[in-house]
Biopython code that builds the backbone (N, CA, C, O; Angstrom):
import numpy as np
from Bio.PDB.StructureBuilder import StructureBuilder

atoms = [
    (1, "UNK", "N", (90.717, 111.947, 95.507)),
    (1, "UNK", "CA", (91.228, 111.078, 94.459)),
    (1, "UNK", "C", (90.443, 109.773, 94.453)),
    (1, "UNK", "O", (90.043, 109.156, 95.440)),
    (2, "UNK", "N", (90.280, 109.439, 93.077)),
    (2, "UNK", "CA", (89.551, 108.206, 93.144)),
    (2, "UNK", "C", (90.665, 106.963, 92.905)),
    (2, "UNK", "O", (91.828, 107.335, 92.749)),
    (3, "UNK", "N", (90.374, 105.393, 92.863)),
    (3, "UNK", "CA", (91.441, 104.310, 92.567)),
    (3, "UNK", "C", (90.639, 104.100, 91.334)),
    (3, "UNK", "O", (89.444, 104.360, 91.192)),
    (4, "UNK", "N", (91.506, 103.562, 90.408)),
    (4, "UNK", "CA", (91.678, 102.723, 89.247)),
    (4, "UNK", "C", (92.935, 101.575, 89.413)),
    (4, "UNK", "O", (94.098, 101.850, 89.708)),
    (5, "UNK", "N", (92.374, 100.194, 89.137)),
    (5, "UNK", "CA", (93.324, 99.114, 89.106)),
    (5, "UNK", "C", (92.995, 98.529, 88.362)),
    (5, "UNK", "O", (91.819, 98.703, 88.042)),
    (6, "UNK", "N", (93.540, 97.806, 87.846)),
    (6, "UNK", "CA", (94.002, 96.740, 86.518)),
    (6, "UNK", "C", (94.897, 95.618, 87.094)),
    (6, "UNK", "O", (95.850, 95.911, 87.817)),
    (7, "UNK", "N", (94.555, 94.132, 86.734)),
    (7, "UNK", "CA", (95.367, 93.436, 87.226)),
    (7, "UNK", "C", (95.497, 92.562, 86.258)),
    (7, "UNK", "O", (94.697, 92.960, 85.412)),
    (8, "UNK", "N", (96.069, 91.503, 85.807)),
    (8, "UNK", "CA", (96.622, 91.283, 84.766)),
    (8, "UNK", "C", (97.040, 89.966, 84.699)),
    (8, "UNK", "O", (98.193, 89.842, 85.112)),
    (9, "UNK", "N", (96.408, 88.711, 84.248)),
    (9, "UNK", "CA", (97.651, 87.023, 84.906)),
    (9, "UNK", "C", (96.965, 86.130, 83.930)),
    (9, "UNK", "O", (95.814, 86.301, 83.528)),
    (10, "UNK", "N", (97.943, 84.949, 83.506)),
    (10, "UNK", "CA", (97.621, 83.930, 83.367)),
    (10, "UNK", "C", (97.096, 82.898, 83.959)),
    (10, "UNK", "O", (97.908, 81.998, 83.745)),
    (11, "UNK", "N", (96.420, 82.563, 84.443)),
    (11, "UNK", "CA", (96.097, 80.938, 85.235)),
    (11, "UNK", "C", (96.853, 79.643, 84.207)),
    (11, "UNK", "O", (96.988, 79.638, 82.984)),
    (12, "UNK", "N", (97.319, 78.452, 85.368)),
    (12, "UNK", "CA", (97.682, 77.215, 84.548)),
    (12, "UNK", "C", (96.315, 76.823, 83.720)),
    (12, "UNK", "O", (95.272, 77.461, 83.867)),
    (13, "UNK", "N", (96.460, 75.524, 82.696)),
    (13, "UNK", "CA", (95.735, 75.845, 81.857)),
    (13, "UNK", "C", (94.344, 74.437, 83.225)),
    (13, "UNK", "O", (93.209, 74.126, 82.865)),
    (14, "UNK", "N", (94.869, 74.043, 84.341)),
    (14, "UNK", "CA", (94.042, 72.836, 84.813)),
    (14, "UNK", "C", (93.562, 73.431, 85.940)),
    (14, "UNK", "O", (92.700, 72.971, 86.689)),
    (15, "UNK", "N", (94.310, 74.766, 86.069)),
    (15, "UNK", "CA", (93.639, 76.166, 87.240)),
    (15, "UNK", "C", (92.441, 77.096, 86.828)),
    (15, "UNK", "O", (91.816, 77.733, 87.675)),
    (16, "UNK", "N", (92.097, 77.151, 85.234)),
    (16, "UNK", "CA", (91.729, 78.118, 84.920)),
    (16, "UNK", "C", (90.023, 78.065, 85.574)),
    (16, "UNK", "O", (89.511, 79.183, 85.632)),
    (17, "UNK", "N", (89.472, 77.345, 85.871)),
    (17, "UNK", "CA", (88.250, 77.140, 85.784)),
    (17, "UNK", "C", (87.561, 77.099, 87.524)),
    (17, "UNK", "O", (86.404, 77.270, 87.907)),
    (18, "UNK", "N", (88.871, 76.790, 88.324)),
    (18, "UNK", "CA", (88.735, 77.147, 89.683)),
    (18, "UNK", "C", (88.915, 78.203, 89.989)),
    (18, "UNK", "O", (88.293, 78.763, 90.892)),
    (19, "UNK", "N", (90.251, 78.971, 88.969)),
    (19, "UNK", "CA", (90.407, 80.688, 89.764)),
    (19, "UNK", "C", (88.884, 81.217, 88.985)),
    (19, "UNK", "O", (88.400, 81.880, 89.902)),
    (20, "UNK", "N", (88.187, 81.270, 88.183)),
    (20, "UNK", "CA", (86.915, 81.668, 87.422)),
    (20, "UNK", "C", (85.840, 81.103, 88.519)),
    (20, "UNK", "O", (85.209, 82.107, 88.852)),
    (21, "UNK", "N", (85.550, 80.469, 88.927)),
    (21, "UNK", "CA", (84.152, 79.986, 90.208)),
    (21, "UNK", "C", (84.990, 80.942, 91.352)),
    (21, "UNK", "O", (84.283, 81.826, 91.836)),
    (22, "UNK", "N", (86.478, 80.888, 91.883)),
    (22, "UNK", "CA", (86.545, 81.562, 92.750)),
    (22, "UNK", "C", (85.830, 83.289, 92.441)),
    (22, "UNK", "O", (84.908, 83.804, 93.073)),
    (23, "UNK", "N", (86.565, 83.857, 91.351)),
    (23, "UNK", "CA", (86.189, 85.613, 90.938)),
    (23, "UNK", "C", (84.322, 85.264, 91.056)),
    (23, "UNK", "O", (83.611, 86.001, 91.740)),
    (24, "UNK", "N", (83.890, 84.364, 90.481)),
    (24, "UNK", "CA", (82.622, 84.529, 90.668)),
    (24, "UNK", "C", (81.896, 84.668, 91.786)),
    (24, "UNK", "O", (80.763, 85.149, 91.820)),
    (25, "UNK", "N", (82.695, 84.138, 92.991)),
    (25, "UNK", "CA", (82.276, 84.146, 94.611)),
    (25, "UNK", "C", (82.567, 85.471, 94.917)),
    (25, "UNK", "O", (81.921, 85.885, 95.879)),
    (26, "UNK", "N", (83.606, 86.559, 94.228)),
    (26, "UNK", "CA", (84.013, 87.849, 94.955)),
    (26, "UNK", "C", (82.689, 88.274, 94.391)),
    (26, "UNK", "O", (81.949, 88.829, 95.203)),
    (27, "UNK", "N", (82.194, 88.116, 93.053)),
    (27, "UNK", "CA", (81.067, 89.065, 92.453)),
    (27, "UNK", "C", (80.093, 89.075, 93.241)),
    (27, "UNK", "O", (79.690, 90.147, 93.692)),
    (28, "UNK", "N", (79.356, 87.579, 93.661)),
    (28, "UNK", "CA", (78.392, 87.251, 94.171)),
    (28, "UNK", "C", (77.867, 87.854, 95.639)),
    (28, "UNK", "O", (76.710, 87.991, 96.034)),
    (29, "UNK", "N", (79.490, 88.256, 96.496)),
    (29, "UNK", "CA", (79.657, 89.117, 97.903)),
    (29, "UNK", "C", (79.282, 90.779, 97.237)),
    (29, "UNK", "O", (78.644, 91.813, 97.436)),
    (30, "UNK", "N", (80.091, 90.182, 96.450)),
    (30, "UNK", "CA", (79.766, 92.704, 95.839)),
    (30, "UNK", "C", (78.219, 92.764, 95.399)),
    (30, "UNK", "O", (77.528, 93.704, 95.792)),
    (31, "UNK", "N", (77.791, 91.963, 94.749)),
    (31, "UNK", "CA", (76.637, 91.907, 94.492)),
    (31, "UNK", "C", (75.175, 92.470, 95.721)),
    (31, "UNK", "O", (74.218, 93.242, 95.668)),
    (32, "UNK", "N", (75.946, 91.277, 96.986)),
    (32, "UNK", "CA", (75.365, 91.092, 98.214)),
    (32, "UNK", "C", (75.612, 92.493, 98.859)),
    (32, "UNK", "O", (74.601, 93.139, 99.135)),
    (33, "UNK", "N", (77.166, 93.194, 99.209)),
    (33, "UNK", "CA", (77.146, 94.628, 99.778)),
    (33, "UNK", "C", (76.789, 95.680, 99.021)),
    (33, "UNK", "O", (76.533, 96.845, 99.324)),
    (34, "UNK", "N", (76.805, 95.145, 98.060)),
    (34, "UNK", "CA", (76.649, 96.295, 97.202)),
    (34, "UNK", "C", (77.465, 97.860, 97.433)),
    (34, "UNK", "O", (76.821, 98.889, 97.639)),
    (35, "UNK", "N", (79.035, 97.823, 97.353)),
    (35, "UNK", "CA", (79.630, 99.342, 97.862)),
    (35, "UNK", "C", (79.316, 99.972, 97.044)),
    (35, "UNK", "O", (79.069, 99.705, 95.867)),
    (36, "UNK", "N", (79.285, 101.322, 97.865)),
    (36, "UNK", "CA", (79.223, 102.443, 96.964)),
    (36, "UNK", "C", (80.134, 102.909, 96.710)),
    (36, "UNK", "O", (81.196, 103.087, 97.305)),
    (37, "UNK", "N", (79.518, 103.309, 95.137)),
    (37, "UNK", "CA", (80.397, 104.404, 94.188)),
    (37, "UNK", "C", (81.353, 102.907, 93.606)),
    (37, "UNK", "O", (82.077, 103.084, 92.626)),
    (38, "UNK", "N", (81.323, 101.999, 94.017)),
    (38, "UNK", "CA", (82.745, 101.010, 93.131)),
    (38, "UNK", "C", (82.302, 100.043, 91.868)),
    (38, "UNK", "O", (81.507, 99.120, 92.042)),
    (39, "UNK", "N", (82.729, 100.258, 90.926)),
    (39, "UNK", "CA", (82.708, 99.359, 89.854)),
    (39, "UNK", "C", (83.805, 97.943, 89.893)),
    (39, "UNK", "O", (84.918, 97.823, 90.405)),
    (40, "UNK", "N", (83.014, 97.040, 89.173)),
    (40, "UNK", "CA", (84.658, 95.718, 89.433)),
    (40, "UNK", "C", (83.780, 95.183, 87.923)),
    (40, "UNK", "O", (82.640, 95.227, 87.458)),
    (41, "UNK", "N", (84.964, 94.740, 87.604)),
    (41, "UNK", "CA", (84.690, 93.600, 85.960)),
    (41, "UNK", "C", (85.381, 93.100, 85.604)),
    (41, "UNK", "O", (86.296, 93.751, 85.100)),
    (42, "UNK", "N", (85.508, 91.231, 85.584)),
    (42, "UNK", "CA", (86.544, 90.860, 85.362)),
    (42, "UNK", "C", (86.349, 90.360, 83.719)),
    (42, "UNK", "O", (85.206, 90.081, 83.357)),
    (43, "UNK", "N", (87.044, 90.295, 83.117)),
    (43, "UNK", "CA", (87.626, 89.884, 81.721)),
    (43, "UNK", "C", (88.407, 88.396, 81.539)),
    (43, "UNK", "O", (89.437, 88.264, 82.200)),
    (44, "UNK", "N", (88.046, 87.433, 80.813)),
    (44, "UNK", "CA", (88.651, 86.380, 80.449)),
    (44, "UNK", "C", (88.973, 86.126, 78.911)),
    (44, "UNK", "O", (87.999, 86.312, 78.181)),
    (45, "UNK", "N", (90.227, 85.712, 78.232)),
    (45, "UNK", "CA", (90.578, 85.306, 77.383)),
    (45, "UNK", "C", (91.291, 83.919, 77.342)),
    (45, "UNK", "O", (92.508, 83.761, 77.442)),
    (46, "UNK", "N", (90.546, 83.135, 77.214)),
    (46, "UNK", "CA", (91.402, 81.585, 77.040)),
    (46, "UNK", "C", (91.907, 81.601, 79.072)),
    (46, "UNK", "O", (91.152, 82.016, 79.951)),
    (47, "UNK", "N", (93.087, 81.129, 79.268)),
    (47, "UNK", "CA", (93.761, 81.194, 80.226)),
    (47, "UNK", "C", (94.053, 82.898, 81.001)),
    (47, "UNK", "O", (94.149, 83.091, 82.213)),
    (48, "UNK", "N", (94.132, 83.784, 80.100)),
    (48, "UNK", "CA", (94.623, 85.180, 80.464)),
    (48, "UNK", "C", (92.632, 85.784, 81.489)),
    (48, "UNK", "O", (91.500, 85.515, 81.089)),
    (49, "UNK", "N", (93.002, 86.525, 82.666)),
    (49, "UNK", "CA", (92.408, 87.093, 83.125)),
    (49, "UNK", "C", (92.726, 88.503, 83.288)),
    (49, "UNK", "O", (93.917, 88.794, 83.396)),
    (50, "UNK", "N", (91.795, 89.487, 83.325)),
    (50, "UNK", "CA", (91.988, 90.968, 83.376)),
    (50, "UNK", "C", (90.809, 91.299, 84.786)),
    (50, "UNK", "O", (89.655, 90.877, 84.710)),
    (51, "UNK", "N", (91.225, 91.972, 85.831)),
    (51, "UNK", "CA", (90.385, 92.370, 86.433)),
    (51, "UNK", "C", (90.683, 94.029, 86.884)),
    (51, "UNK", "O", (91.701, 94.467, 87.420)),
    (52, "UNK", "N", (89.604, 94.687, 86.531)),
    (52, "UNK", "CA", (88.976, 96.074, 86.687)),
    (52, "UNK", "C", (88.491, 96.497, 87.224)),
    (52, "UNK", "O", (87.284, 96.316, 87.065)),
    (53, "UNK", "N", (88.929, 97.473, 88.388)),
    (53, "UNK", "CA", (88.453, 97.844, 90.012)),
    (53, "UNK", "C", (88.263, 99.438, 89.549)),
    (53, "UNK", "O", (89.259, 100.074, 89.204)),
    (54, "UNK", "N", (86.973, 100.039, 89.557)),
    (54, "UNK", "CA", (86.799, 101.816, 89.761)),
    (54, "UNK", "C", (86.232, 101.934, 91.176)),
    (54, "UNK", "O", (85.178, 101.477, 91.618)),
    (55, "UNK", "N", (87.196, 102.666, 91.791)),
    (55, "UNK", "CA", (86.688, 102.773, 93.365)),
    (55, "UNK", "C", (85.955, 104.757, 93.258)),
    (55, "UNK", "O", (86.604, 105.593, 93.887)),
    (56, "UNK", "N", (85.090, 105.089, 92.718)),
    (56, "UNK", "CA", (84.994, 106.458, 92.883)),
    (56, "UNK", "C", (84.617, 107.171, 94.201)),
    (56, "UNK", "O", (84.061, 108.264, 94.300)),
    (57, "UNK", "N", (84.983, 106.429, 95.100)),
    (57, "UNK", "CA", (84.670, 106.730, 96.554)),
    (57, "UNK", "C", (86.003, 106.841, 97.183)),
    (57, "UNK", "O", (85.901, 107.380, 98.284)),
    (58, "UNK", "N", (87.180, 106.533, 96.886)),
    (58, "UNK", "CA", (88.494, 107.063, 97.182)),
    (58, "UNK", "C", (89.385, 106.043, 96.584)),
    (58, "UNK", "O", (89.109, 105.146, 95.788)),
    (59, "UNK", "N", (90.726, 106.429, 97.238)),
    (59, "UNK", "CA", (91.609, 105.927, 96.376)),
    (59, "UNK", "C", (92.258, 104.604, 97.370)),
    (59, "UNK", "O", (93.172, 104.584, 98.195)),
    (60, "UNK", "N", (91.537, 103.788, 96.978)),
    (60, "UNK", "CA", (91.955, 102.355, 98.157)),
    (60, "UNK", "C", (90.867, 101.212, 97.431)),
    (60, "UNK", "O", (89.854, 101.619, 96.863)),
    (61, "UNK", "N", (91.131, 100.037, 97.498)),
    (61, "UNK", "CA", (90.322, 99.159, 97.372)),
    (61, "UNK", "C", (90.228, 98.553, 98.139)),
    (61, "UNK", "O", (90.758, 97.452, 97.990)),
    (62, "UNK", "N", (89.561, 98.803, 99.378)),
    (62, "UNK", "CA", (88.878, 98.063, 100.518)),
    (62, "UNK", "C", (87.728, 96.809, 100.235)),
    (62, "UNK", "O", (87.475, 95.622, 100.442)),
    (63, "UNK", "N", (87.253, 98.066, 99.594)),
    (63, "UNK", "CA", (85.747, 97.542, 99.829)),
    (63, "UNK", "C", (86.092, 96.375, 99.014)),
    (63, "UNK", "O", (85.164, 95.569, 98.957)),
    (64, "UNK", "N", (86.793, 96.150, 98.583)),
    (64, "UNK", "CA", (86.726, 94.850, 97.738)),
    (64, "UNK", "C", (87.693, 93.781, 98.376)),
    (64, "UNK", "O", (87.353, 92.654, 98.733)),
    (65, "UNK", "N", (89.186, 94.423, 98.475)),
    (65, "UNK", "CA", (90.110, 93.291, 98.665)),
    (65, "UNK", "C", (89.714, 92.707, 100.652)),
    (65, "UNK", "O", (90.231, 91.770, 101.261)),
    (66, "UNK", "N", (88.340, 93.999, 101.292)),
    (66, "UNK", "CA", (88.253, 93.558, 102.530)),
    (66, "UNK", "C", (87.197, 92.270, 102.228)),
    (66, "UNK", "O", (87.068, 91.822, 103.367)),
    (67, "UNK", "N", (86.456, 91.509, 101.445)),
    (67, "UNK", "CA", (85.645, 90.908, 101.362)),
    (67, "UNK", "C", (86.199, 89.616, 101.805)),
    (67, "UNK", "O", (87.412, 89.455, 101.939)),
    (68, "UNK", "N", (85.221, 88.578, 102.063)),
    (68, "UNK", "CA", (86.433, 87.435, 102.711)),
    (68, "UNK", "C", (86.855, 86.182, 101.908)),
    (68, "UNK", "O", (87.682, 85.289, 102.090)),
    (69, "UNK", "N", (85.363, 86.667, 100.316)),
    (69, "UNK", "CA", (85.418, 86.159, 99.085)),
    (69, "UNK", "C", (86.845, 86.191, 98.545)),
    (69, "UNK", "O", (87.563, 85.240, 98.236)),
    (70, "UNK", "N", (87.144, 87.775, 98.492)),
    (70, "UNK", "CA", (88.312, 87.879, 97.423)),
    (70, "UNK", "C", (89.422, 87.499, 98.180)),
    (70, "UNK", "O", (90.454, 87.247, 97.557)),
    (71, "UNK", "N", (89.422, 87.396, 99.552)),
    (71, "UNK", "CA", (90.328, 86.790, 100.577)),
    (71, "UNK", "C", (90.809, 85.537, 100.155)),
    (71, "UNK", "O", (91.968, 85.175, 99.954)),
    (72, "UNK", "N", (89.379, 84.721, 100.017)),
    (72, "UNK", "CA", (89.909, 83.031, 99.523)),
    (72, "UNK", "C", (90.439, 83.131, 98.301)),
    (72, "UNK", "O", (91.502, 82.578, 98.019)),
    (73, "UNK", "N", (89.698, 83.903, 97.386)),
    (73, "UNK", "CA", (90.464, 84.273, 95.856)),
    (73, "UNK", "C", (91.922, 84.513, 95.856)),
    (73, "UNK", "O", (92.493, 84.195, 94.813)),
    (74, "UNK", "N", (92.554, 84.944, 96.687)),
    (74, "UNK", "CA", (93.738, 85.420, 96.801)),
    (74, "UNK", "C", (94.789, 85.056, 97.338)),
    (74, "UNK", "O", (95.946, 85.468, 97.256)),
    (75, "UNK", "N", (93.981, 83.689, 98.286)),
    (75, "UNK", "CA", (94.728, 82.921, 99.107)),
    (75, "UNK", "C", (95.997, 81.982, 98.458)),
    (75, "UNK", "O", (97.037, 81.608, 99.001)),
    (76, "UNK", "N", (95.514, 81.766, 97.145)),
    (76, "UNK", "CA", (96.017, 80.559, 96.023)),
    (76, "UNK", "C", (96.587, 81.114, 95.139)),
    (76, "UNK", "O", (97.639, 80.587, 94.776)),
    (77, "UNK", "N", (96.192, 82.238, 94.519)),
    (77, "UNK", "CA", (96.292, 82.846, 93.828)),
    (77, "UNK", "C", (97.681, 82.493, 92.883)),
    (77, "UNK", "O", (97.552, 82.353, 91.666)),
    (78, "UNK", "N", (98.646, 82.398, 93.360)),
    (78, "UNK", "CA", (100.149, 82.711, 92.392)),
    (78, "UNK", "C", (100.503, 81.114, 92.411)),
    (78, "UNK", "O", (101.482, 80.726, 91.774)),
    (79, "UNK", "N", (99.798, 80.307, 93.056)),
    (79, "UNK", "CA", (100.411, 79.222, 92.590)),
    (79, "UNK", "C", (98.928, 78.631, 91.403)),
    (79, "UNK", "O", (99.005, 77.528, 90.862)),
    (80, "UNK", "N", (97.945, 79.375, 91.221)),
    (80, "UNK", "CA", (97.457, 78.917, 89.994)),
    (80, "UNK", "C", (97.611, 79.516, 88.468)),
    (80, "UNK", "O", (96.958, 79.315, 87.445)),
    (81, "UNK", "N", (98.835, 80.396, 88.776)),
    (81, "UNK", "CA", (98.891, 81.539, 88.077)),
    (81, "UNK", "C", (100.522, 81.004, 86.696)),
    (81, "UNK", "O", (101.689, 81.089, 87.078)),
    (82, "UNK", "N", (100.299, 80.708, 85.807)),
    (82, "UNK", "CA", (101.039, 80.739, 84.989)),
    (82, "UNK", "C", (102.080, 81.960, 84.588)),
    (82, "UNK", "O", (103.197, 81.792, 84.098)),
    (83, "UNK", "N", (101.406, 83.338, 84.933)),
    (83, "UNK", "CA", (102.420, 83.893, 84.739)),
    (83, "UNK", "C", (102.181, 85.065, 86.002)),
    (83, "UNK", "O", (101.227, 84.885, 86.760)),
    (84, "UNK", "N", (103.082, 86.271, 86.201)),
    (84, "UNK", "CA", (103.662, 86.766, 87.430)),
    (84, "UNK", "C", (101.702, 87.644, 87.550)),
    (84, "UNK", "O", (101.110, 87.976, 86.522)),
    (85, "UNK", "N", (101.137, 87.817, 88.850)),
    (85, "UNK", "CA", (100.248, 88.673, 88.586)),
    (85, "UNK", "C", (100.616, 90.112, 88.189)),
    (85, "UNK", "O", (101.637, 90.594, 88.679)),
    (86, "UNK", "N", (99.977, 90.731, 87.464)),
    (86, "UNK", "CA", (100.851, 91.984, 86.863)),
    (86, "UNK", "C", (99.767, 93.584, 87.636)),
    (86, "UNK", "O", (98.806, 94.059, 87.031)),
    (87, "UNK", "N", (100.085, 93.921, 88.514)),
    (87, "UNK", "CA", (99.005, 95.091, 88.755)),
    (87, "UNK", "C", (99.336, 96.109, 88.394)),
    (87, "UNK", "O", (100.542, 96.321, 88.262)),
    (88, "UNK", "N", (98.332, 97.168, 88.084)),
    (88, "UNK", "CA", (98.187, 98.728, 87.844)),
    (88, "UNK", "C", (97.303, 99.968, 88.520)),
    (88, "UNK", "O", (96.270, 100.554, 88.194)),
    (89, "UNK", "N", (98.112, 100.052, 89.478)),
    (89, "UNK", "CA", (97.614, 100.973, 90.565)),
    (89, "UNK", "C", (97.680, 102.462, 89.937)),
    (89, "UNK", "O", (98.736, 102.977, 89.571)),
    (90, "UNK", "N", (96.047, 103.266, 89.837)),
    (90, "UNK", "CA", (96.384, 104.534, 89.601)),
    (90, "UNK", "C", (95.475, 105.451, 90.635)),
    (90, "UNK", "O", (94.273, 105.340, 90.878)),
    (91, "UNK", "N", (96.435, 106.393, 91.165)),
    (91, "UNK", "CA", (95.450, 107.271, 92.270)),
    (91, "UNK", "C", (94.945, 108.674, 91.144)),
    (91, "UNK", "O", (95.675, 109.650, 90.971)),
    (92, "UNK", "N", (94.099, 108.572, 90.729)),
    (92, "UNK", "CA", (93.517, 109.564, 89.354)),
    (92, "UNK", "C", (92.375, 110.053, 90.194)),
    (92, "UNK", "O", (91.837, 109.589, 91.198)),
    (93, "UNK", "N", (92.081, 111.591, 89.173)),
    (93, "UNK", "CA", (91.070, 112.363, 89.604)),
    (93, "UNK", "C", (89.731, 112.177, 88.144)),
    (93, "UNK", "O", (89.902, 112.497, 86.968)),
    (94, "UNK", "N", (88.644, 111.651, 88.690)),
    (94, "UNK", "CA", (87.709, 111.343, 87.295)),
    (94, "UNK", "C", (87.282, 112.829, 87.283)),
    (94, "UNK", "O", (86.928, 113.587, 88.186)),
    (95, "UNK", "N", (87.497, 113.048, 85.418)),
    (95, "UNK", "CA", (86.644, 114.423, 84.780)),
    (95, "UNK", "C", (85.987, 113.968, 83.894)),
    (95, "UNK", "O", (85.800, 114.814, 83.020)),
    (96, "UNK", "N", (85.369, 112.676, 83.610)),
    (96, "UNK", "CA", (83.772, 112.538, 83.240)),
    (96, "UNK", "C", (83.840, 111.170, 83.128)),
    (96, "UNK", "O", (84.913, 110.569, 83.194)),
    (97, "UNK", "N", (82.763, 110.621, 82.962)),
    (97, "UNK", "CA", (82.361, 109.293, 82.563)),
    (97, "UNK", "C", (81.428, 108.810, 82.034)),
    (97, "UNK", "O", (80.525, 109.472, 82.546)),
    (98, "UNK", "N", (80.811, 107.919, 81.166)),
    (98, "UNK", "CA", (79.552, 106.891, 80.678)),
    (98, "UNK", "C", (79.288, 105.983, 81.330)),
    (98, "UNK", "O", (80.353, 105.386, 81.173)),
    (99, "UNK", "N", (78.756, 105.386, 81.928)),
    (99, "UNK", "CA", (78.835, 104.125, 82.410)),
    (99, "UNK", "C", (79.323, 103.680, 83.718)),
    (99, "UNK", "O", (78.973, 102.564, 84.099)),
    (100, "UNK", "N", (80.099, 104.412, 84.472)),
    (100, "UNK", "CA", (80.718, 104.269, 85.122)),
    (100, "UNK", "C", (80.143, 105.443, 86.660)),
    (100, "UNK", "O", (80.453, 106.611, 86.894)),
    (101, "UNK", "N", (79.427, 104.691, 87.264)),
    (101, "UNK", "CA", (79.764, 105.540, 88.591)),
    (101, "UNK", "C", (78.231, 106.079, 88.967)),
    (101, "UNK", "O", (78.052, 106.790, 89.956)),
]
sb = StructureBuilder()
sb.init_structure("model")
sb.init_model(0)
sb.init_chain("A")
sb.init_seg("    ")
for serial, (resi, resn, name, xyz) in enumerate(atoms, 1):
    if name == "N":
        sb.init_residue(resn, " ", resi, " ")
    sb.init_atom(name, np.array(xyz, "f"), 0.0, 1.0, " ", f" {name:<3s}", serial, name[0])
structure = sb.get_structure()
């Protein structure tokens, strides 16, 4: 089984620009290990953030939430967060893809 996650939050509107340099420090580590088989992409709208984890190497997100980047990212996390973080954990089997993997 592979992971798919989705995560889902507002930042306050005087947070938004610190939790954004923080996600940019997790990229900059994935960049650096480079795991295999995992996709990540985060999404911004105004205050609203979307972040998108494809782990096609199993069904866990290690390789990411072990980084010590997304560690500090996460440390703060809900008190810069305007609204509840919202996650979407799916343990799915991939039967094809574009782009991905």
């Amino acid at each position: 089984m592979q992971r798919v996650t989705m995560v889902r939050y507002a930042t306050k509107p005087e947070a938004t620009a610190e939790n954004e340099r923080l996600s940019r420090a997790v990229f900059d580590e994935v960049r650096t290990t480079a795991p295999d088989k995992l996709g990540y992409a985060l999404f911004r709208d105004g205050d609203e953030f979307i972040h998108l984890l494809v782990n096609l190497a199993g069904d866990d997100a290690d390789a990411l939430t072990g980084l010590a980047s997304f560690q500090t990212y996460q440390a703060d996390l809900a008190a810069r967060c305007a609204t509840p973080v919202e996650p979407v954990r799916l343990s799915v089997e991939l039967v094809d893809s574009f782009g991905i993997g």
